[in-house]
C-alpha positions as CSV (number, residue, x, y, z in Angstrom):
1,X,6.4,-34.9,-84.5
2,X,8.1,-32.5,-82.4
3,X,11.3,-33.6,-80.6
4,X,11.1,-33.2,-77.1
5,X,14.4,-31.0,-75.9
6,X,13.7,-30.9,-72.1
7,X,16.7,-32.5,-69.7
8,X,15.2,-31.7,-66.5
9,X,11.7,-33.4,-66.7
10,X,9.8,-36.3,-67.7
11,X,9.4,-38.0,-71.4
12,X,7.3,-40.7,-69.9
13,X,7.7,-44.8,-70.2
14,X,10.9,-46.5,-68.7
15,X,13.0,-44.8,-71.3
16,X,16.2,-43.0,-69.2
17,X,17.0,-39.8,-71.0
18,X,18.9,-37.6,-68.7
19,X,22.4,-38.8,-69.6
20,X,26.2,-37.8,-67.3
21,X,27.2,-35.2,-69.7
22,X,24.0,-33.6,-69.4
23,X,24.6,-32.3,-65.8
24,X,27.8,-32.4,-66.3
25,X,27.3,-29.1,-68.9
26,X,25.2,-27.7,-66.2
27,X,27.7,-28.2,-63.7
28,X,30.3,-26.2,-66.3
29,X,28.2,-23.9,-66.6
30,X,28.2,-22.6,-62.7
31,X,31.8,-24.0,-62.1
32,X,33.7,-22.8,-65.0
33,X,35.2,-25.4,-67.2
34,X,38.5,-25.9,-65.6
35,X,39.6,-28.6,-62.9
36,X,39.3,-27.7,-59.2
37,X,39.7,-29.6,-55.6
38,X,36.1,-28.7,-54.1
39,X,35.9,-27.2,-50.3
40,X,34.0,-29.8,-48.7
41,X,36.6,-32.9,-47.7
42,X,40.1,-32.6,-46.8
43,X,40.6,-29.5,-49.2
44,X,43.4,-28.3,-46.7
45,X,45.9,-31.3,-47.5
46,X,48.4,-31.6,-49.8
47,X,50.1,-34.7,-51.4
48,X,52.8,-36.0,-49.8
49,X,55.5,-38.7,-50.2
50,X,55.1,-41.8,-48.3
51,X,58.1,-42.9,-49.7
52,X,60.6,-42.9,-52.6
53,X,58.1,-44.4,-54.4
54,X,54.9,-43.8,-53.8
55,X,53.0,-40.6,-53.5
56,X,49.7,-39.9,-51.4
57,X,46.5,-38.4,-52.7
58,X,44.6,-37.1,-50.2
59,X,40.6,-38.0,-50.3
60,X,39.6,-35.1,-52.5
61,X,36.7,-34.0,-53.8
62,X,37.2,-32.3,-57.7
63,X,35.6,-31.0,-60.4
64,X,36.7,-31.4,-64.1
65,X,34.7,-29.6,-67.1
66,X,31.6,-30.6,-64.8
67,X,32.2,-34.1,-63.7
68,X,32.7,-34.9,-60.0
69,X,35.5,-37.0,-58.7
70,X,35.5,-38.8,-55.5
71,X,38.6,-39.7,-54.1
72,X,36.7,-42.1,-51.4
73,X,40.5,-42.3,-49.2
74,X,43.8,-41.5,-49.1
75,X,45.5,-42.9,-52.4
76,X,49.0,-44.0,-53.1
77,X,50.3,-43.5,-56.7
78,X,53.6,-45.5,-57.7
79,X,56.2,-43.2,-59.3
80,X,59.6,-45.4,-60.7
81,X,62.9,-44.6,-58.8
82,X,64.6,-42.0,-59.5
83,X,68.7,-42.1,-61.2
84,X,71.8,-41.0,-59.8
85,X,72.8,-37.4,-60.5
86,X,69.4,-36.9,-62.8
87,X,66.6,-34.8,-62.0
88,X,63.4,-35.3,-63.0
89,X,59.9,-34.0,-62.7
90,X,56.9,-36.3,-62.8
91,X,52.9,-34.9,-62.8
92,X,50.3,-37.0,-60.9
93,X,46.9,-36.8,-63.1
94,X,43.2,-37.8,-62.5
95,X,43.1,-39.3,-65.8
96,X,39.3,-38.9,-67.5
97,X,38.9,-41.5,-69.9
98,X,35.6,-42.7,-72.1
99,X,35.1,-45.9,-73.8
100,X,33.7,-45.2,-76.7
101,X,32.5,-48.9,-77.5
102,X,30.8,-49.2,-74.3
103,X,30.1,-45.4,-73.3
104,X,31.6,-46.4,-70.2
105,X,33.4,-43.4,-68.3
106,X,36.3,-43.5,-65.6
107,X,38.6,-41.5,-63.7
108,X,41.8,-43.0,-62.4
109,X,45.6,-41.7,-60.8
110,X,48.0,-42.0,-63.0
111,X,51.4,-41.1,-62.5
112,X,53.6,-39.5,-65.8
113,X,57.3,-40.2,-66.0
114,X,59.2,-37.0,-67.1
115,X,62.4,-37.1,-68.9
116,X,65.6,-37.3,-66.5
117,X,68.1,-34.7,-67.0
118,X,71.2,-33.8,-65.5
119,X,70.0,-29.6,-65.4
120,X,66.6,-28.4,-65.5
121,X,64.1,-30.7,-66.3
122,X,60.8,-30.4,-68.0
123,X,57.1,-31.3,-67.3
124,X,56.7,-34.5,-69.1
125,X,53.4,-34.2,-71.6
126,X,50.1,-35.3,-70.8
127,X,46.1,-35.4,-72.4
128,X,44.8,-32.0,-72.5
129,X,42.3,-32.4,-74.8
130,X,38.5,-30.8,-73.7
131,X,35.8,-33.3,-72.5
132,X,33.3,-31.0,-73.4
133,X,34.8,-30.6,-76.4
134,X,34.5,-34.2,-77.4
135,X,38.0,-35.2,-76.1
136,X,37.7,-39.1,-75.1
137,X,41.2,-38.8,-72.6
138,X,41.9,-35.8,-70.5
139,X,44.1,-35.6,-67.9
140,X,43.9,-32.9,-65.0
141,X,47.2,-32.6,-62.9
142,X,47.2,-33.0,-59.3
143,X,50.7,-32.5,-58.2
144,X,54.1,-32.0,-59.6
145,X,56.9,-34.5,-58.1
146,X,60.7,-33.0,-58.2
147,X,63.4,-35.7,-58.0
148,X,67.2,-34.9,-57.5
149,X,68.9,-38.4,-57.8
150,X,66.9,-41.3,-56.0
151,X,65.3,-38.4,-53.6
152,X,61.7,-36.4,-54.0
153,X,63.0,-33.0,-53.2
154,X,59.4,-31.7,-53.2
155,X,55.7,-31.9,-54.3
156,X,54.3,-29.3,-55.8
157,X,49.8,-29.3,-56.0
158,X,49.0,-27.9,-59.1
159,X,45.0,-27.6,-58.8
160,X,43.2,-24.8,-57.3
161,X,40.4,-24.9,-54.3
162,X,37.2,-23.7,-56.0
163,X,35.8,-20.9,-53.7
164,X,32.0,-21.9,-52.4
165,X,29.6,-19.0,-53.3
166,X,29.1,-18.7,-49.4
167,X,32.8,-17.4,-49.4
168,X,32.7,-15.2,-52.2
169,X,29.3,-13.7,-50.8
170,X,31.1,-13.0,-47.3
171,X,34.1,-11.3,-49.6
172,X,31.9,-8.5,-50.8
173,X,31.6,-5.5,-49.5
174,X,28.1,-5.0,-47.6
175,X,25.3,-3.0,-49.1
176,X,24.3,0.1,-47.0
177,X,21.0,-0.5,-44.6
178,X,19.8,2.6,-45.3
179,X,19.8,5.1,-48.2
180,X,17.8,7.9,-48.5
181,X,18.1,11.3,-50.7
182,X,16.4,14.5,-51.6
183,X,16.2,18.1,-53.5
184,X,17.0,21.3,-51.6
185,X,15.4,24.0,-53.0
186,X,15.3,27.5,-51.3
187,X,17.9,29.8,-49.7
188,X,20.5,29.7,-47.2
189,X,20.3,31.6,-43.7
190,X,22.5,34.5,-43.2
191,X,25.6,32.3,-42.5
192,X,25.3,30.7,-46.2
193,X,23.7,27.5,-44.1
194,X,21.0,25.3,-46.0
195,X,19.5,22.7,-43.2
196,X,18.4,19.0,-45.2
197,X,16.2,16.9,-42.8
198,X,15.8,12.9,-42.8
199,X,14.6,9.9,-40.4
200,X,17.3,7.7,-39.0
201,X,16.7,3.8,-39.5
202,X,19.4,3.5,-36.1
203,X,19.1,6.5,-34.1
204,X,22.7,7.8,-35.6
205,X,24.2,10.3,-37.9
206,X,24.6,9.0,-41.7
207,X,28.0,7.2,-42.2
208,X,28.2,9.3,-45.4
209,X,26.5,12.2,-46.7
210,X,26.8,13.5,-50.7
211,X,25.4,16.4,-51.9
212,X,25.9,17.7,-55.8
213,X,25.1,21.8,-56.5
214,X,22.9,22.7,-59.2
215,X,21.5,23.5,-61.9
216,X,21.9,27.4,-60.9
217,X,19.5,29.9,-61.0
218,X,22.4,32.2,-62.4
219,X,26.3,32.2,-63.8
220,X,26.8,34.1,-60.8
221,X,25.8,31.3,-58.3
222,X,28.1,28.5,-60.1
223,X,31.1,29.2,-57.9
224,X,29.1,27.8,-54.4
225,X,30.2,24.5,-53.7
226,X,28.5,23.0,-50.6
227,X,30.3,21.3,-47.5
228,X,28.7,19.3,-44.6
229,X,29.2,21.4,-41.9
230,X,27.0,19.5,-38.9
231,X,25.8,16.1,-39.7
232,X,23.1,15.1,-36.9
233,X,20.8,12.5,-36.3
234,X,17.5,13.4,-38.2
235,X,19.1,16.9,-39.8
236,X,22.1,17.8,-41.4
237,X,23.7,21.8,-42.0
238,X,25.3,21.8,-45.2
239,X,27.0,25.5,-45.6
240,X,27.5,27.2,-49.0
241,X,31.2,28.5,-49.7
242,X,32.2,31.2,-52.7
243,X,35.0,29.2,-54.2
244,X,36.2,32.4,-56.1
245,X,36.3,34.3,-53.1
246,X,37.2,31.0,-50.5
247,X,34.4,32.8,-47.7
248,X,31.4,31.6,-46.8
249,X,28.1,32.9,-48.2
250,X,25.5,35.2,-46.6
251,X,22.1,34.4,-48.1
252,X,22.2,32.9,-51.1
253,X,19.2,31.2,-53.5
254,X,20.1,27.5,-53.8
255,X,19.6,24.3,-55.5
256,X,21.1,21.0,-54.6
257,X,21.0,16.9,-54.6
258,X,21.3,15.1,-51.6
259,X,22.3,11.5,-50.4
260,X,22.5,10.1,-47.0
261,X,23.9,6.5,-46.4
262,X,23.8,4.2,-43.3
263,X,25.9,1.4,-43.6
């Protein structure tokens, strides 16, 4: 008997079969497998210090490897105190963490005590292993906390805002409304003039107009190169210079690609 490989769709019975890490895959897949706060709540604030002791989350929304995390309100995390003329750096996690016995999963703040010292000081260590990868504790840091003595000096957030795809769509650049293109073959009027003709989708010139000589009749027609010398409406003169000589041509047999492009 075949085993039946479908997530999204029914096995029939009662029997559950779509299982967390199933979307949570999904969700890695669209996301990226990093940690990231989410733009929907609250993505603007930072963490703060409500006092020497206790730092405040704000109600985030993040992703981790594909697992949401809903900080539901504003969350203080306890830090301990920092020592006289000792500086020290602690990192403020949402620690992921799976029971194996019970297949029970859970996300908490955690705050990690780094090692005092009296010049730089280090990022203490902290669970990095990959979820995904099998990885039963991971930590993703939230914020950085910089203590000089008994003071926080500053907080520093350490997790990015993941960029909605309605943002990243507004970022690129607009497609042109309009393209439209042709062949010119025939010969220019006795001021080396070729005229290309079009329908405007606005009533106005083409924003942009490209035209690309060739293939010659003759050697002795490869040194034209072609300029736009009126763009109009529904027409366009494109005149025919001798780039050996740096005049303008006469009447010339021609042969070029054209593009216009509204935008």
């Amino acid at each position: 008997m075949a085993t039946n490989l479908l997530v999204t769709g029914s096995h029939g019975g009662d029997d559950p079969h779509v299982e967390s890490k199933h979307d949570a895959l999904m969700h890695a897949a669209m996301l990226g497998r990093g940690g990231y706060i989410l733009k929907t709540r609250n993505w603007t604030m930072k963490p703060t210090a409500k006092d020497a002791n206790n730092i405040t989350i704000p109600a985030w929304d993040l992703v981790v490897e594909g697992r949401q995390i809903y900080i539901a309100a504003p969350t203080d995390v306890n830090i301990q105190s920092g020592s006289q003329g000792q500086k020290r750096r602690d990192l403020i996690v949402a620690r992921y963490a799976l029971n194996s016995g019970t297949g029970v999963e859970t996300v908490t703040l955690e705050a990690i005590k780094g090692r005092p010292s009296s010049a730089t000081p280090a990022d203490p260590g902290i669970e990095t292993g990959s979820i995904i990868g099998g990885a039963i504790v991971s930590d993703l840091p939230l914020c950085r906390v910089n203590l000089d003595g008994i003071t926080i000096t500053s907080i520093d957030t350490l997790v990015n805002v993941m960029q909605p795809l309605e943002d990243v769509w507004d970022s690129l650049t607009p497609l042109p409304t309009s393209v439209q293109s042709g062949v010119f073959i025939g010969s220019s009027n006795e001021n080396g003039i070729c005229v290309i003709s079009y329908q405007s989708p606005n009533g106005k010139a083409p924003d942009v107009i490209v035209a690309t000589p060739g293939p010659w009749s003759s050697d002795d027609m490869r040194g034209l190169a072609i300029t736009i010398w009126e763009n109009g409406v529904n027409a366009a003169q494109m005149r025919l210079m001798n780039t050996r000589t740096g005049e303008f041509g006469t009447r010339w047999p021609t042969r070029f690609s054209w593009v216009a492009i509204w935008n």
